[in-house]
C-alpha positions as a printed Julia matrix, in Angstrom:
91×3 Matrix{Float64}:
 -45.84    7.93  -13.8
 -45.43    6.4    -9.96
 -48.7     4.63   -9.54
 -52.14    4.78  -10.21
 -52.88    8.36   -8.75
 -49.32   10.13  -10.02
 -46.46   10.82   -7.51
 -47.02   11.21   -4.31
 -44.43   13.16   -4.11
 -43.76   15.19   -7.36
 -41.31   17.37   -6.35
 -38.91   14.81   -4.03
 -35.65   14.82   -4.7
 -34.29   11.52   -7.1
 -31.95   10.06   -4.44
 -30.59    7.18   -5.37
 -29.96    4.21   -2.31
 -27.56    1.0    -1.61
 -29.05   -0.82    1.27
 -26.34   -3.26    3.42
 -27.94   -6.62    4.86
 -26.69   -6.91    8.45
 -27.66   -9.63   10.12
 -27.81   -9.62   14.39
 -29.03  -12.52   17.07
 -32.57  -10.43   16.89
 -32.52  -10.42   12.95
 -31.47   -8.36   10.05
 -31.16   -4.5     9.42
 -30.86   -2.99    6.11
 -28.65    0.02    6.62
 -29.3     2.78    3.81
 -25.86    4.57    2.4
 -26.31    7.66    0.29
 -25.41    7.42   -3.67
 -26.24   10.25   -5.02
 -28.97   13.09   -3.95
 -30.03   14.13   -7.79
 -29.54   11.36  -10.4
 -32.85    8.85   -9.14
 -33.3     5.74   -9.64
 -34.6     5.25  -13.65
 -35.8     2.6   -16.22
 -32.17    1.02  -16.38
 -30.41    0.35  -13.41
 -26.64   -1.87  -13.52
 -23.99   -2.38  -10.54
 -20.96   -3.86  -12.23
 -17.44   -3.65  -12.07
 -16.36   -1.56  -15.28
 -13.24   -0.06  -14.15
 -11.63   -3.22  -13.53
 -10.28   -2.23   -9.95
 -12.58   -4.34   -8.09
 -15.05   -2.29   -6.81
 -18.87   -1.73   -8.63
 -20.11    0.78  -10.32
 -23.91    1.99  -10.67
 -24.82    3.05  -13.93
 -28.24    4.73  -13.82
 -30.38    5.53  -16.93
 -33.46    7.63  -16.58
 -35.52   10.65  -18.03
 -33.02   12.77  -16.48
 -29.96   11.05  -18.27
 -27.37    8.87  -17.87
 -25.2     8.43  -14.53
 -22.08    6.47  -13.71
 -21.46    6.29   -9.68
 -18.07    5.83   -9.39
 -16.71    3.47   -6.12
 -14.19    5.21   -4.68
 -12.04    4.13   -1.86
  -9.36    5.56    0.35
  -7.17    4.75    3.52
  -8.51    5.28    6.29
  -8.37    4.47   10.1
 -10.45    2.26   11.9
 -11.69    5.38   13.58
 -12.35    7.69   10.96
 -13.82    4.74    9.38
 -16.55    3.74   12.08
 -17.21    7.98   12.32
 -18.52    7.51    8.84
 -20.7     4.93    9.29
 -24.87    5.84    8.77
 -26.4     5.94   11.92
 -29.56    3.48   12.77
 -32.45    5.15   12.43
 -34.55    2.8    14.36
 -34.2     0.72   17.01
């Protein structure tokens, strides 16, 4: 089902990505944050604001059901907010 020679790696976990575009003077970085570490990626993928608060949503449809990734947010400080940013992996 992944490719011509089956999954290269069948028993993976189905994490599920959102990858944020920054841009520097030496070019751009795409920065992966953690969704979810079970639901995958599937046949039916949909970021959209259904909650009406502003934020998206991913809704996820795959073999292993459906999924709705709630965007939650919450005050924090500056600090505790650059703490939880994902480290570069590369450089």
């Amino acid at each position: 089902a992944h490719g011509p020679n089956g999954d290269a790696e069948p028993n993976a976990a189905a994490v599920l990505y959102w990858f944020e575009l920054k841009r520097t003077d030496a070019g751009v970085d795409f920065v992966p944050h953690l969704v979810d570490s079970d639901s995958g990626i599937g046949t039916q993928v949909m970021a959209r604001d259904i909650n009406d608060d502003g934020y998206p949503e991913i809704v996820v449809g795959n073999k292993k059901g459906t999924f709705v990734h709630r965007h939650l947010t919450q005050k924090v400080s500056r600090d505790e907010w650059l703490q939880a940013q994902p480290k570069a992996l590369f450089k």
